[in-house]
C-alpha positions in Angstrom: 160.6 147.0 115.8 163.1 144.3 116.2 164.0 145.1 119.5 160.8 145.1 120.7 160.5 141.5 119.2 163.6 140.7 120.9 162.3 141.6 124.4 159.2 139.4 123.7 161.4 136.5 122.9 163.1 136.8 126.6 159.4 137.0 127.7 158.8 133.8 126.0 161.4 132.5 127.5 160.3 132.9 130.7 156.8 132.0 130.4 157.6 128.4 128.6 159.5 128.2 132.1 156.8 128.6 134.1 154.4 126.8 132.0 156.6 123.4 132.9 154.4 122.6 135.5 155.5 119.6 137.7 152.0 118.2 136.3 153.5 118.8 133.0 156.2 116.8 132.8 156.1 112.9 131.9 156.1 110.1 134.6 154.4 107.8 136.6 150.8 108.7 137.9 148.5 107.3 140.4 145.1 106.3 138.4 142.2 108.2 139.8 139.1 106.5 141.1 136.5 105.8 137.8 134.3 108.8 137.0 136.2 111.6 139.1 134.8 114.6 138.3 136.9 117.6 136.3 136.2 120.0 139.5 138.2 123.3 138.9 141.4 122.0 137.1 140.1 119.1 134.8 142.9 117.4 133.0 144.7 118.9 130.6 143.6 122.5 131.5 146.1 125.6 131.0 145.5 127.7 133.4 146.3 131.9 134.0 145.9 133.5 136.9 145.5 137.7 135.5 145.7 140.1 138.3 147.9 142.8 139.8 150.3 142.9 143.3 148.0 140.4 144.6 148.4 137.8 142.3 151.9 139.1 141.2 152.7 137.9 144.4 152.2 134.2 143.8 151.1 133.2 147.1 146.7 132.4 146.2 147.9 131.4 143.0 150.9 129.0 144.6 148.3 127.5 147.1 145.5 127.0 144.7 148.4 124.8 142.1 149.8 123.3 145.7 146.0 122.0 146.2 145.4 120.7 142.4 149.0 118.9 142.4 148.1 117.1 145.7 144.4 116.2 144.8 145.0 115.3 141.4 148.5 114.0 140.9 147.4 112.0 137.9 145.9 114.9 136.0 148.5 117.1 133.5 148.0 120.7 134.2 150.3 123.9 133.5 149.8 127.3 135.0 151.0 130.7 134.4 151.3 133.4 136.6 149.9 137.0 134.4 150.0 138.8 137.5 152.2 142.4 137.7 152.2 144.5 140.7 150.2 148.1 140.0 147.8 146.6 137.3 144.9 147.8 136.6 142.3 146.5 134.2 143.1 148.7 131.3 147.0 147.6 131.8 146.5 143.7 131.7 144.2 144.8 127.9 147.4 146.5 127.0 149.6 143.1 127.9 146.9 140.8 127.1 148.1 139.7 123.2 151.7 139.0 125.1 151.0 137.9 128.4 148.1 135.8 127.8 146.6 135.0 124.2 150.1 133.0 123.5 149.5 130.5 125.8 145.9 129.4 124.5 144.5 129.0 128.2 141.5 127.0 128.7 140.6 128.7 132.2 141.3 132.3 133.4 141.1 133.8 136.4 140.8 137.8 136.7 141.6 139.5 139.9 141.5 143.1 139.8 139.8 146.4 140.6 142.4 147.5 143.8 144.3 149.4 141.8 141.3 150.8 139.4 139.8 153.1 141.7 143.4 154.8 141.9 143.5 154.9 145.8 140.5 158.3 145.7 137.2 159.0 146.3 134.7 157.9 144.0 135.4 159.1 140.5 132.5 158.3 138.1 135.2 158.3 135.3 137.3 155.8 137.2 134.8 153.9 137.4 133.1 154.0 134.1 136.8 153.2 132.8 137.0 150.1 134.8 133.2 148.7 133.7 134.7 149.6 129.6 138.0 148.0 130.5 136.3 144.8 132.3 133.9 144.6 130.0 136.7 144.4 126.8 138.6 142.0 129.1 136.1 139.7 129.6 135.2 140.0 125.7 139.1 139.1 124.5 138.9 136.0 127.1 136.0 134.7 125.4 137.1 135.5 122.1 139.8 133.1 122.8 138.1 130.3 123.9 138.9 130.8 127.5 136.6 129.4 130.1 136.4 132.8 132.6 136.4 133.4 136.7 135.5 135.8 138.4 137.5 137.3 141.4 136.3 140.0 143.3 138.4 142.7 144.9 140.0 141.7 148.0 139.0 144.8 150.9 141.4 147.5 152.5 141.2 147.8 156.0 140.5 151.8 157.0 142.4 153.9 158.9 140.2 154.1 161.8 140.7 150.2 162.2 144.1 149.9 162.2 147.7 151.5 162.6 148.3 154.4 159.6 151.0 153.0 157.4 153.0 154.5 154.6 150.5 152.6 152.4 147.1 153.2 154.1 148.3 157.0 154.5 147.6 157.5 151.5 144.2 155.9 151.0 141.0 157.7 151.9 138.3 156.4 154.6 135.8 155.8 152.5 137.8 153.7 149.3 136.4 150.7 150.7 133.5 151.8 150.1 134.6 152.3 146.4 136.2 148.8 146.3 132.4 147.3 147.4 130.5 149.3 144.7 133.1 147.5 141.7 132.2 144.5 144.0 128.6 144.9 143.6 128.9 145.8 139.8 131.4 143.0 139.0 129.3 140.7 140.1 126.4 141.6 138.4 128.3 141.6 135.0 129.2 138.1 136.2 125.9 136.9 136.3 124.6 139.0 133.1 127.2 136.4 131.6 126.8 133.9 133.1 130.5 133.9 134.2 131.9 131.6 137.8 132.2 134.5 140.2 133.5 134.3 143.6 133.8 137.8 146.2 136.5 137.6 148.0 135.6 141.1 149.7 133.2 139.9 152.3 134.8 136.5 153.4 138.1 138.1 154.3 136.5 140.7 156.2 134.1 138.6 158.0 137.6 136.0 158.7 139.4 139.3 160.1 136.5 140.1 162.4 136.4 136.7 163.5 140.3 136.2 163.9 139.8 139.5 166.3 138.0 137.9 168.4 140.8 135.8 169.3 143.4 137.9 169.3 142.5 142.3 168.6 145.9 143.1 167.4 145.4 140.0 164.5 145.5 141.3 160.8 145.0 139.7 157.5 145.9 142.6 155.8 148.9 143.8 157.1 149.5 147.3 155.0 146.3 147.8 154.6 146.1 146.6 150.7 148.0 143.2 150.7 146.5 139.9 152.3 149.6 138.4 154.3 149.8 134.7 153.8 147.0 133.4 155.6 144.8 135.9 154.0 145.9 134.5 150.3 145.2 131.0 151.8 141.6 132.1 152.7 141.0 133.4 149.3 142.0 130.0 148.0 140.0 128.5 150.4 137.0 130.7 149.3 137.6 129.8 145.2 138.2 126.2 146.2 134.6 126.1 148.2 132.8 128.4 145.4 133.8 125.4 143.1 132.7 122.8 145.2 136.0 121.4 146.3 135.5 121.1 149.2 135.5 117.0 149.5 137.1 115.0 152.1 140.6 113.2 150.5 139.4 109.3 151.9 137.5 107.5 154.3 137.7 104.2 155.3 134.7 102.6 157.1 135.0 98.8 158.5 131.9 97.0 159.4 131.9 94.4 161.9 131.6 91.4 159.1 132.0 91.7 155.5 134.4 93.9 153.2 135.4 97.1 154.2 133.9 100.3 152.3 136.8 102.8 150.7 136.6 106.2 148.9 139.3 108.0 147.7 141.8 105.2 148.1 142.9 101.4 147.0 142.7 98.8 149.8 144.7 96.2 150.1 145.7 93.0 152.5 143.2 93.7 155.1 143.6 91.5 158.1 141.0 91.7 161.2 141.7 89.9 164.4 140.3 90.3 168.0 143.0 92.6 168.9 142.7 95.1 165.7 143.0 95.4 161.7 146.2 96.0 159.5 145.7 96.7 155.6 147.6 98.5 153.0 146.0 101.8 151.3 147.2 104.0 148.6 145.2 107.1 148.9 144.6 108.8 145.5 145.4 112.3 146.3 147.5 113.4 149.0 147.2 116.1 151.7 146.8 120.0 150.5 149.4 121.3 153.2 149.6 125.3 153.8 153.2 126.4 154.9 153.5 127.1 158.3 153.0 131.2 158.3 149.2 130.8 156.2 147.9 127.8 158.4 146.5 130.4 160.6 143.8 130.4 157.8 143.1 126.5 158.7 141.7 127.9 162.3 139.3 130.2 161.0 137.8 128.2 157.9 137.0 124.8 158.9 136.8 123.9 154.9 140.5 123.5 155.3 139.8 120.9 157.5 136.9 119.1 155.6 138.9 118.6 152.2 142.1 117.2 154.1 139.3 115.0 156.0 140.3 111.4 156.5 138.4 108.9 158.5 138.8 105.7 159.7 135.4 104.1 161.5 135.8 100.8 162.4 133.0 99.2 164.1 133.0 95.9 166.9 136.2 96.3 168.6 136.7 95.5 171.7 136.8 97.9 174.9 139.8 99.8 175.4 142.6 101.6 173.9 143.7 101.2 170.4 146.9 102.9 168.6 147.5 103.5 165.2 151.0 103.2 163.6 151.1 103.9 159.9 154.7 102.5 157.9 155.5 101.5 161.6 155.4 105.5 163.2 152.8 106.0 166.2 150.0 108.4 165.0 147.7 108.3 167.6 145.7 106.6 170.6 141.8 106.4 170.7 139.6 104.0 172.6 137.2 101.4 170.6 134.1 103.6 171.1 135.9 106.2 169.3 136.8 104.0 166.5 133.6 102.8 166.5 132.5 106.7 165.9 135.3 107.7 163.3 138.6 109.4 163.8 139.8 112.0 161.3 143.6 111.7 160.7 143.6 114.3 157.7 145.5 117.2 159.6 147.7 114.7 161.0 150.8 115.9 160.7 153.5 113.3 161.1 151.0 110.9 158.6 153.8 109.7 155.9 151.5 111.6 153.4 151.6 115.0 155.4 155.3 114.9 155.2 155.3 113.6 151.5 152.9 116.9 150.7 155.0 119.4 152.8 158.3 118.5 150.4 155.7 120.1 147.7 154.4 122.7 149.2 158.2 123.9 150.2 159.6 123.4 146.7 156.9 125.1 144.9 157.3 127.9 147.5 161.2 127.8 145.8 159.4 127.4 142.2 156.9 130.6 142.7 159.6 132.8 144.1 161.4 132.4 140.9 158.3 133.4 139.2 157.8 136.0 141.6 161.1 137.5 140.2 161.1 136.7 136.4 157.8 138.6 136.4 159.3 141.6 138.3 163.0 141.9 136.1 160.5 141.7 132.7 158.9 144.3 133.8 161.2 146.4 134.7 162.7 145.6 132.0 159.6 146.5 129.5 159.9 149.7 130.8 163.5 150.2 130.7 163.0 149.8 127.1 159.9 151.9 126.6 161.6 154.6 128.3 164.5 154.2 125.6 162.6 153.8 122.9 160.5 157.0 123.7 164.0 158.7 124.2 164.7 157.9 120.8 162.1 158.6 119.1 162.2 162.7 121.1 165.6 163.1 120.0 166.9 162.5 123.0 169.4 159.9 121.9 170.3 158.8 118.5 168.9 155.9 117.2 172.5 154.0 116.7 172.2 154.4 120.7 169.1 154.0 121.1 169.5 150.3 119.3 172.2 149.3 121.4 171.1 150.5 124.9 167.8 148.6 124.2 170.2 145.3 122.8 171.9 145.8 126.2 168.4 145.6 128.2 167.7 142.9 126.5 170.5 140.5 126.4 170.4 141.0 130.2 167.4 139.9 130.7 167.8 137.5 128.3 170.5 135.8 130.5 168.3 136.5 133.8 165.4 134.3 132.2 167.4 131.8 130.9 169.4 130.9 134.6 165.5 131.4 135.9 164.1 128.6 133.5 167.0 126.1 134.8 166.4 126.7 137.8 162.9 125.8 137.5 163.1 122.8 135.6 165.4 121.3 137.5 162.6 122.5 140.8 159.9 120.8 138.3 162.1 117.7 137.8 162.1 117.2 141.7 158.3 117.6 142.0 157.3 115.4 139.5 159.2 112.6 141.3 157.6 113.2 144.7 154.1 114.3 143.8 152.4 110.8 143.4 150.5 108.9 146.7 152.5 105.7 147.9 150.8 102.3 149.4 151.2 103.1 153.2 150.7 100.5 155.9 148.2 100.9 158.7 147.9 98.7 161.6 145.0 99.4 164.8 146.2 97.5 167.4 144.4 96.6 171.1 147.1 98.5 173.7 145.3 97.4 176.9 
C-alpha cells in the first residue's frame, strides 16, 4: 500500500541519518602505521548492531563506535543502530527486509533472547521458537553476505539478590536459569557455524560479584533487566577483548644510545641532554574515553586499562625527580628509576589527547540520543499505522479516513526525521573535524 511505502520512506530517512557516521564523512585522516590489522571494524565496514531494549538503548553500541572512531580515525566506517525496545527474535525477522537488508551490512551483531523467554518459566515452545527464529535469523544474515556475531544474553539479577522492582516483580526466580539454557544453546549453534560468539552472561555476573565486594549495595543491573552504563561498557569491554582488541594505543621506549623504538605513533625532533629528552609524537589513535557515569567499569576490568596503555621507558637518566609536561601542561612527576622501568600515561586524564577524546565521546553521547529517539517515534509510529490500517480494513473507519489519518502519521514523522537528520549531520560535521590525533610535544625534564 502506498502508505505503507510512505512510512518506509521516513524510515529511510532516518537511517541514511544515522548511517552518516563521523567516519563517513570526507576529510583529513591520520595514516595508520603499515600493515595494521582489520581487528573488528576493518575499513570500509557497515556495521548493524540488531537487538532489543538493550541495544535500543544505544549505550554498548555508542561505546563500541566511541572506541573504533578513537583507534582508527583513518578508517571509513558507518553504523546503524537495528535495535527496538521489546524485540524478540521472531520481531527483528519480521523488520529484517526494512531495518537491515537495505543497508547491505558487512558485519552484524545480534543481541537477543531477554525478551524470548517472555519473562516465565521454561516453556519448551518458547524456546523451540527462539532456536527456529535464531536459526532463520542467522540464515537471512548469511544470505546477505553479512559477516555474523554472536551476543549472548546479558543476565537478570533475582529477586532474592536484590530489591523487588516494578520490573523484577514480574519475573520469576528461576528465568535466569532460562536465560543460561538459550546461553548454552546459542552458543553451541555458534560454533556448529562457525560464527564469532561472545557470552556476555557470565562476565557481567562475575563483574557484579566482584563490584560487591567493594561496595554490597553496587548494581550493574539496576531494574533487574537493563545494564546501567557501566554494565554496557563491560559488555563492550567483553566484545572488544573476544576480538583481540585489547592492544596498548603506544609505547615509547628510549635506550641509553641510539634511536628510540616507537609503536603506535610518529616520532619526531627528539632531543636528549643530561637533564632529560623533548620530542614531538603524533600518536595514531587516540584515547577510548568512557563518560564519567560507565568508568566504574574501568575499575573492575583492567582491559580498559591495557588498550588505553601508553608507556614511556626511558633508560640512563640521572638520579632524581623528573616531570613531564606535554604542549607545556604538567602531567606528572616520577623519579629516574621509574623512568628507567616505564610509566603508563594512558588513563591520564588531563593528556591533550584525553581531553581531545572526551569532546567525542560527549558529542556522540548527543549523536546516539538522537538515535535513541528516531528509533523510538518510528516505532511508535509503525504501530500507529498498523493499528489504523487494521481499523480499516474491520470496518471500523472508512477507507477515505483511513488514508488520511495514516498521511497524518506520516507526514509527522516525516518532519520529526527530517529535523533529527540535521541535527545529526551538523553533530557528524563537528566530529569529523575533531576526531584525528595531533603532533603533541613532550618534554622529561631533571627537577632536582
Amino acid at each position: 500500500m502506498p502508505t505503507f511505502r510512505a512510512l518506509r520512506t521516513a524510515t529511510l530517512l532516518f537511517v541514511v541519518a544515522n548511517l552518516l557516521t563521523p567516519s563517513s564523512v570526507q576529510g583529513q585522516t591520520t595514516p595508520s602505521p603499515a600493515g595494521s590489522p582489520p581487528g573488528l571494524f576493518p575499513d570500509g565496514s557497515r556495521t548493524v548492531w540488531i537487538g532489543d531494549s538493550i541495544t535500543h538503548a544505544c549505550l554498548y553500541t555508542r561505546f563500541l563506535e566511541d572506541y573504533a572512531r578513537s583507534r582508527y580515525p583513518d578508517r571509513q566506517l558507518i553504523f546503524v543502530n537495528a535495535g527496538v525496545s521489546a524485540d524478540t527474535t521472531a520481531d527483528v525477522l519480521l523488520r529484517f527486509d526494512q531495518d537491515v537488508r537495505p543497508w547491505n551490512p558487512t558485519r552484524v551483531f545480534v543481541c537477543l533472547g531477554m525478551n524470548d523467554g517472555a519473562f516465565r518459566s521454561y516453556d519448551p515452545d518458547l524456546f523451540k521458537l527462539y532456536q527456529d527464529s535464531t536459526r532463520s535469523l542467522l540464515d537471512r544474515i548469511r544470505g546477505i553476505g553479512a559477516d555474523t556475531r554472536v551476543l549472548s544474553p546479558t543476565p537478570v539479577s533475582s529477586r532474592s539478590q536484590f530489591r523487588k522492582t516494578h520490573k523484577m516483580a514480574q519475573i520469576p526466580d528461576d528465568y535466569p536459569l532460562v536465560l543460561a539454557r538459550m546461553r548454552d544453546w546459542l552458543e553451541g549453534e555458534a560454533k556448529r557455524r562457525k560464527l564469532a560468539y561472545t557470552d556476555l552472561m557470565t562476565p557481567l555476573q562475575e563483574k557484579q560479584e566482584l563490584l560487591r565486594l567493594e561496595n554490597p549495595g553496587a548494581n550493574l543491573i539496576p531494574d533487574g533487566v537493563h545494564p546501567n552504563a557501566a554494565g554496557h561498557a563491560l559488555m563492550a569491554l567483553q566484545i572488544l577483548s573476544g576480538a583481540k582488541e585489547v592492544i596498548p594505543r603506544w609505547t615509547l621506549r628510549f635506550p641509553r644510545k641510539g634511536e628510540a623504538i616507537v609503536q603506535g605513533g610518529s616520532l619526531e625532533d627528539y632531543e636528549r641532554d643530561a637533564d632529560g629528552i623533548r620530542f614531538r609524537l603524533r600518536a595514531h589513535s587516540l584515547p577510548w574515553v568512557l563518560p564519567a557515569e560507565a568508568m566504574a567499569a574501568a575499575h573492575i576490568d583492567t582491559n580498559y586499562r591495557r588498550i588505553n596503555s601508553c608507556v614511556i621507558q626511558i633508560v640512563g637518566l640521572r638520579e632524581g625527580i623528573y616531570e613531564l609536561r606535554v604542549d607545556g601542561s604538567r602531567m606528572r612527576r616520577h623519579t629516574g628509576r621509574q623512568w628507567a622501568r616505564g610509566v603508563d600515561i594512558g588513563l591520564q586524564g588531563n593528556h591533550p589527547d584525553w581531553l581531545q577524546s572526551l569532546r567525542i565521546t560527549e558529542e556522540n553521547a548527543l549523536r546516539s540520543s538522537y538515535i535513541y529517539k528516531g528509533i523510538t517515534d518510528l516505532w511508535i509510529a509503525r504501530h500507529k499505522v498498523h493499528d489504523i490500517t487494521t481499523n480499516g480494513k474491520n470496518g471500523t473507519v472508512g477507507a477515505k479516513e483511513t488514508r488520511r489519518e495514516v498521511g497524518a502519521e506520516v507526514a509527522k514523522i516525516t518532519d520529526k526525521i527530517i529535523k533529527l537528520a540535521k541535527r545529526m549531520a551538523t553533530s557528524d560535521a563537528y566530529l569529523a573535524r575533531i576526531r584525528n590525533p595531533l603532533i603533541r610535544s613532550y618534554e622529561i625534564r631533571r627537577l632536582r
